[in-house]
C-alpha positions in Angstrom: -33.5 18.4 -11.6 -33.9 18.0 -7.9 -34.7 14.5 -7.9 -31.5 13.8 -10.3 -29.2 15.4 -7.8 -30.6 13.1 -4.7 -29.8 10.1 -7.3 -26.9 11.2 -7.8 -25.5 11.9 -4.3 -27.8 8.5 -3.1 -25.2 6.5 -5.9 -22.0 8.4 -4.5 -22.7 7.7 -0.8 -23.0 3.7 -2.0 -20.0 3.5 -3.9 -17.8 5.6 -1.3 -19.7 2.8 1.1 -18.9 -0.1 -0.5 -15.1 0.4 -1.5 -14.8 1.3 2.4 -16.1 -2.0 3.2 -13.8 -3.8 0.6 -10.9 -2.3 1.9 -11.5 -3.2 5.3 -13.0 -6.7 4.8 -9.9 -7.6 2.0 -7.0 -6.1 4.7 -8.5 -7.0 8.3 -4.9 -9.0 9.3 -4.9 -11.4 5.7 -1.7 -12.9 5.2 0.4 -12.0 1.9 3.8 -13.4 0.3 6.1 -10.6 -0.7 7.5 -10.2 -4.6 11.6 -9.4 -4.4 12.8 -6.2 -5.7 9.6 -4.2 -4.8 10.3 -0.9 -2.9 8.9 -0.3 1.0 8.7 2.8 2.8 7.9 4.1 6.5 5.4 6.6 5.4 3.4 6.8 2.3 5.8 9.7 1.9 8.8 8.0 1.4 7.5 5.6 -0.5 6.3 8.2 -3.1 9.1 9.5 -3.1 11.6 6.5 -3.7 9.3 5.6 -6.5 9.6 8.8 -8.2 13.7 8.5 -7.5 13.6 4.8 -9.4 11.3 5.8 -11.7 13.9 8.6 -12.7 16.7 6.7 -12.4 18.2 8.4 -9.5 19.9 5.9 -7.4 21.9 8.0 -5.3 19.1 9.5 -4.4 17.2 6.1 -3.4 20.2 5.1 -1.7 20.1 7.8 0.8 16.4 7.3 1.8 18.0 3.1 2.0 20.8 4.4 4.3 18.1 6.5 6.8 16.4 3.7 7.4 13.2 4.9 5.2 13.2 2.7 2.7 14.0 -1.0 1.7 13.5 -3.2 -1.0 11.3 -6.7 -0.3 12.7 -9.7 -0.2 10.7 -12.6 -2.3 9.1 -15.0 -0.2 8.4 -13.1 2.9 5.1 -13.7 4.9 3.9 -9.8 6.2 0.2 -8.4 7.1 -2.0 -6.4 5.2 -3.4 -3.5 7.7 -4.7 -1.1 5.1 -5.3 -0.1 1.8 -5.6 2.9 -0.7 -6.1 2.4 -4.6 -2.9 1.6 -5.0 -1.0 1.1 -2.1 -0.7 -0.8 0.9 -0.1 -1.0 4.4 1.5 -4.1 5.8 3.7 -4.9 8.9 6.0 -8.2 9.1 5.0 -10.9 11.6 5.8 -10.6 15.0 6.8 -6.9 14.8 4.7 -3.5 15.4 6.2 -1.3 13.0 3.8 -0.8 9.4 5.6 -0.5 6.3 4.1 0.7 2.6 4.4 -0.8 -0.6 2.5 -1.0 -4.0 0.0 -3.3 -4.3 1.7 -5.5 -7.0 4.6 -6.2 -4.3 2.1 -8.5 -2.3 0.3 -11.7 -3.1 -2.3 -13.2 -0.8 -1.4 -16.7 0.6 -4.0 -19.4 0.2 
């Protein structure tokens, strides 16, 4: 049982290992095109949470996190920079400029 449990946690500590290293080899600064309409957020926060508001059909609700100056919806064609990655998500910042943004992974296609 012993030995089963050291397997175990051995194939655990290479799997969290290896989608570590994905993430940061497949974000390290790559270039990406933006898809129009896709939301994009300040925090992965807002960007939850205008998801959920679209997703729901809430526009007023959308429009207020638009009018803070949380949110924004891409433009199609624009060149940004991965910096990060969960599952699903992604951190990206436009050239030139400091400031990261989130989106959903769909929004962004790598250049080539």
């Amino acid at each position: 049982m012993k030995r089963n449990n050291t397997v175990l946690r051995s194939l655990l500590i290479s799997l969290i290992l290896l989608v570590v290293i994905f993430v940061s080899i497949t974000s390290a600064g790559t270039k990406y095109v933006t898809k129009g309409g896709y939301p994009f957020a300040t925090t992965e926060e807002y960007l939850k949470q205008a998801i959920n508001y679209i997703i729901s059909g809430d526009n007023e609700a959308l429009a207020k996190l638009i009018a803070a100056g949380v949110v924004g919806i891409l433009e199609d064609g624009t060149v940004v920079y991965m910096e990060g990655a969960t599952w699903t998500l992604v951190e990206f910042r436009f050239p030139g400029k400091t400031q990261k943004f989130w989106t959903v992974m769909e929004a962004l296609s790598e250049v080539k």
